[in-house]
Steps between C-alpha positions, in 0.01 A plus 500: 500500500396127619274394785542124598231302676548188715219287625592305794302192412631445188387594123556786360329832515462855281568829610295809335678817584203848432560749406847448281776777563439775307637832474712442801780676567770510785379591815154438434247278692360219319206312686413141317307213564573166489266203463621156537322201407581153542447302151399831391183485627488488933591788669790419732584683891709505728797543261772745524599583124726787414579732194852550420643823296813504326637773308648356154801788535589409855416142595364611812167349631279616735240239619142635619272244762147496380239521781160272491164712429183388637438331153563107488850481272573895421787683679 
């Protein structure tokens, strides 16, 4: 599982994913949030980052749009 993070000005930026996959299993829903920060520290909007899925066996991805949440830098 990765999460990738790009700031349009520039720099870099982290990407905390909560809570972690756990007990999981196929078919199931799995609701996460992410919080990006720019320099690890200011929360960034108006992004449009994604989670992408593949399955080790198969190779096949499936890639998941993350929404903005009324909270500055968490989708």
């Amino acid at each position: 599982l990765a999460a990738t993070a790009t700031a349009s000005a520039g720099g870099w930026a982290t990407v905390g994913m909560h809570p972690l996959p756990t007990d999981v299993g196929p078919g199931d829903t799995w609701n996460t949030e992410l919080t990006i920060l720019q320099h690890g520290e200011t929360p960034l909007t108006g992004l449009s980052p994604t989670i992408a899925i593949t399955l080790d066996d198969t190779g096949r991805t499936e890639t998941f749009a993350a929404t903005e949440t009324d909270k500055p830098g968490v989708y």
